[in-house]
N, C-alpha and C positions, 0 to 999 in steps of 0.2 A: 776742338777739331781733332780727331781722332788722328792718330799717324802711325803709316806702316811700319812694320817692322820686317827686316829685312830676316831672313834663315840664313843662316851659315851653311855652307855647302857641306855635304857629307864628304867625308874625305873617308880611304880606302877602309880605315883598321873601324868607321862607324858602320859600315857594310856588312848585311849579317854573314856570320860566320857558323857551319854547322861540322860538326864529327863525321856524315853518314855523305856518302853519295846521294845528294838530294832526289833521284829517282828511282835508281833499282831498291835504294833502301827503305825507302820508305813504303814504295808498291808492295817488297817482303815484309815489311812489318803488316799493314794492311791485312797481305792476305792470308796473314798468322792469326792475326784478331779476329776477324772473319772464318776461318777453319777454326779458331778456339772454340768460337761463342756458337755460329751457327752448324759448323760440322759439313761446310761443303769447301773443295778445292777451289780456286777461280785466281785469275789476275784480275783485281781489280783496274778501271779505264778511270783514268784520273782526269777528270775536264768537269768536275764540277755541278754534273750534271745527275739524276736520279737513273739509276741501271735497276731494270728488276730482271731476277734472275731466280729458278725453280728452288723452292723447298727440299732438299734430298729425301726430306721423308715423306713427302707426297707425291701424286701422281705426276708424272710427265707433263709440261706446259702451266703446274698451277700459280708460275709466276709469285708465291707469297713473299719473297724475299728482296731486297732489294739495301742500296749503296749508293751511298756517294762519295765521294773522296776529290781532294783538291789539293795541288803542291806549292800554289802560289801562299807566300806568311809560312806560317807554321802549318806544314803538309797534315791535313787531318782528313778521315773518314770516319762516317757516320753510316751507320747500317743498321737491318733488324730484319723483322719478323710480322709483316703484317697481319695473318692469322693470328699468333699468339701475342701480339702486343708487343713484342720484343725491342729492344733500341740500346744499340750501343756507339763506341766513338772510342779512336783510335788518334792518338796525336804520334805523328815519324817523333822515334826519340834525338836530339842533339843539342848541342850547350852553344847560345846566342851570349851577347855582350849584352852590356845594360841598356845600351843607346839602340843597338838594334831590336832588342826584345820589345821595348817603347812601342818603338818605328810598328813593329808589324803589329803589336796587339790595335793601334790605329786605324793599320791598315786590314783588318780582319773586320775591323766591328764595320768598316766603311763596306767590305765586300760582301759582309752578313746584312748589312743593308738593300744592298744591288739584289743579293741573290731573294729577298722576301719580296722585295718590289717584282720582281721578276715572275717568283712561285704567284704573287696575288695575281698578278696580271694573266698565267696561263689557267686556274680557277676561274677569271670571268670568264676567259675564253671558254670553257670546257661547261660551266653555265652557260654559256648562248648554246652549245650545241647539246648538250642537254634537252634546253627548251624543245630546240628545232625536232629532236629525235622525237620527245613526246607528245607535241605537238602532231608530228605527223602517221603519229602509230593510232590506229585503232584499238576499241576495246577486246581485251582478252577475253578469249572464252573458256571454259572448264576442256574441251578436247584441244588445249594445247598436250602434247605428250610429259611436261615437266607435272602442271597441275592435274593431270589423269594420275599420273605415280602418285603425287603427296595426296592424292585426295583431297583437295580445299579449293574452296570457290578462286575466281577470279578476283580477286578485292580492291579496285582500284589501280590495276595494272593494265598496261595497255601491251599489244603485239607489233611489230615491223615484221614481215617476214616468218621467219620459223625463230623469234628468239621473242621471249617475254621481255618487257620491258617494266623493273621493278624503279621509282621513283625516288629520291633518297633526298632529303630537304633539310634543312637548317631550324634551329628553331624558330626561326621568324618563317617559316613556310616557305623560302627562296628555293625552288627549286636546283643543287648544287652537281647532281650527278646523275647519274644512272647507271643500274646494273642490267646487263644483257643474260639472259638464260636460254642455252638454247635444249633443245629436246631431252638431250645425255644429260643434262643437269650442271654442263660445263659454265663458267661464270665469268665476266669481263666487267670490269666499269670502265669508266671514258677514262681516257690518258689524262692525266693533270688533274682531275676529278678530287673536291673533297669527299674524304670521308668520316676523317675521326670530329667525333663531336655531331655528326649526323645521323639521320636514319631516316626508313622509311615508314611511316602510321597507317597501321593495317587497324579496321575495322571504325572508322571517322574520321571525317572528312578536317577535322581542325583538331589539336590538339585541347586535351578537357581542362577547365581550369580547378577540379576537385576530383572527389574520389577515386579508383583504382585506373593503375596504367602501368602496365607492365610492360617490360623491356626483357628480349628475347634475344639471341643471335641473328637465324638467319629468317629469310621472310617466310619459307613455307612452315616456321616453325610457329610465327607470330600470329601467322592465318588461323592454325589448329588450335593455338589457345587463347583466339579472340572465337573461336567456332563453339570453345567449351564454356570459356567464362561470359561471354558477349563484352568484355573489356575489349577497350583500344590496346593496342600493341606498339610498342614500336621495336623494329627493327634496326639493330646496330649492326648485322652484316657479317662481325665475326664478333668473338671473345674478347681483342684485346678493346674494342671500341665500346663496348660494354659500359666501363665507368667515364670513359668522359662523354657518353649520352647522359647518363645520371646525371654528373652532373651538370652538365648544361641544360638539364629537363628542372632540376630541382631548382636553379637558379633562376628559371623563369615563371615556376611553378610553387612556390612554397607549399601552399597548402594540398599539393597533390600525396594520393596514396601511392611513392613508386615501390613497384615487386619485382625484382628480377628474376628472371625464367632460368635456369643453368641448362646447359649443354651439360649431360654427365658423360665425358671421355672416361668409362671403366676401363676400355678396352687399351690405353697408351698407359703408358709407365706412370707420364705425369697426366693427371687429371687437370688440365689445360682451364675444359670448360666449366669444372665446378669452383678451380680456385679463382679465375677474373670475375666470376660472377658474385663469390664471397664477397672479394676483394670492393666489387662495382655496389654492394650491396649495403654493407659498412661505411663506406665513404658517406654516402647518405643516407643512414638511419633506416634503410630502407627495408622489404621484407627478400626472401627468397626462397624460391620451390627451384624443385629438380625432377625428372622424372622417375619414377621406381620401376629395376629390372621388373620384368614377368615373370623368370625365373632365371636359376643359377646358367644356363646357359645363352641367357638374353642378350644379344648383339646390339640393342634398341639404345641410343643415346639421347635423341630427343624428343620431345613430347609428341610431334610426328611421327617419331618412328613407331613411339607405344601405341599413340592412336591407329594405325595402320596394322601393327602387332597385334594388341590384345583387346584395343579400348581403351586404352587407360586414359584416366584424366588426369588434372589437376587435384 
């Protein structure tokens, strides 16, 4: 027969103990890591909660940024860089006792449990509405104003409204997300929505179980070089998502040919889109094209662009 065993009550001196004012100091620490890594001002909002907040080096509204940060245990934030893949984490620095450092790493792993239980449950949420949205849009046609610009058919995308609705699936085919597009070329996915490790397959209807399949950024880029090569595409959405569609395509796919498409960012400092696509490409053995300026003053980064430029193909 099994018998309880009783805990000892924590008494004062086993209560954790920190150096720092456990809120201004830690929020300063925070938003030092934060201006370190990604180069923007901000108070970080501590409740545990995912905050997206603009790129500095992008347009107004493009939301790619975002944080979390929590003071309950050992106060840590977590942040990045959606577009670029980016992810960092920040622990408030101060000196615990033995018996409390115990206590909270306990109490962390219990709350990194709450909080995944949590994240899964608002992903099905964000699948059901999903569905519902795609469900209820009709088929897109080529005189939406996004696919008049890029030039490429409608591929399996459907319309609500004045906004394209691009499809974005798991590899078992689960429909997971969706991207909204509306005329300006502005872009939203559903709140709580996965995406890393997903995409949307432009040019068939199932994923192949051999030959060539290429993985691209974004969708009107996956259209233009499913339009050149007649390959399936899949679409990862941005750069940093790139390799882990790899490999979750490779793991269910052995014997597929994957090729990764690069984005070439000539025009940024850092070439963004050719090094995650190196990066995505290496991981799994795979191949990699990029697009070639037209000439020395070519603005063109993606195979889109060239095709709409000059022609250019793969």
């Amino acid at each position: 027969m099994d018998k309880k065993i009783s805990q000892p009550k924590a008494s004062p001196k086993d209560l954790p103990v920190c150096d720092f004012t456990i809120y201004d100091d830690a929020i300063q620490q925070f938003s030092d890591a934060i201006f370190r890594h990604l180069g923007m001002f901000i108070t970080p909002i501590a409740n545990g909660v995912i905050h997206r907040v603009d790129d500095p080096g992008g347009r107004p509204g493009n939301l790619a940024c975002w944080y979390v940060c929590h003071l309950d245990g050992v106060p840590t934030c977590t942040f990045g860089n959606w577009r670029t893949g980016e992810r960092y984490s920040q622990s408030a620095g101060g000196s615990y006792s033995g018996v409390a450092a115990r206590g909270m790493r306990v109490d962390a792993i219990a709350r990194n449990n709450r909080r995944k239980a949590a994240r899964l449950s608002a992903q099905v949420q964000a699948s059901r509405r999903a569905i519902a949205l795609w469900e209820a849009g009709k088929p897109a046609t080529v005189q939406h104003p996004y696919l008049a610009r890029k030039k490429v058919p409608a591929l399996n995308v459907r319309e609500m409204g004045h906004r394209l609705l691009i499809p974005i699936r798991d590899v078992t085919g689960r429909l997971v997300n969706i991207q909204r597009i509306d005329g300006h070329g502005n872009k939203r996915f559903l709140k709580d929505g996965q995406v890393a490790g997903c995409f949307s397959l432009v040019g068939a209807p199932n994923l192949p179980m051999s030959g060539k399949l290429y993985i691209a950024e974004g969708w009107a880029t996956a259209a233009t070089i499913h339009a050149q090569t007649r390959c399936p595409v899949a679409a990862a959405m941005n750069c940093g998502n790139l390799k882990p569609v790899a490999l979750a395509l490779q793991a269910i796919l052995p014997d597929i040919d994957l090729i990764v498409a690069a984005d070439n960012d000539h025009r940024s400092p850092v070439n963004l889109g050719m090094a995650k696509a190196t990066e995505a490409a290496q991981a799994v053995g795979g191949g990699l094209v990029w697009p070639q300026r037209c000439d020395h003053a070519c603005t063109c980064t993606d195979f889109n662009d060239v095709a709409n430029c000059k022609g250019g193909n793969l």
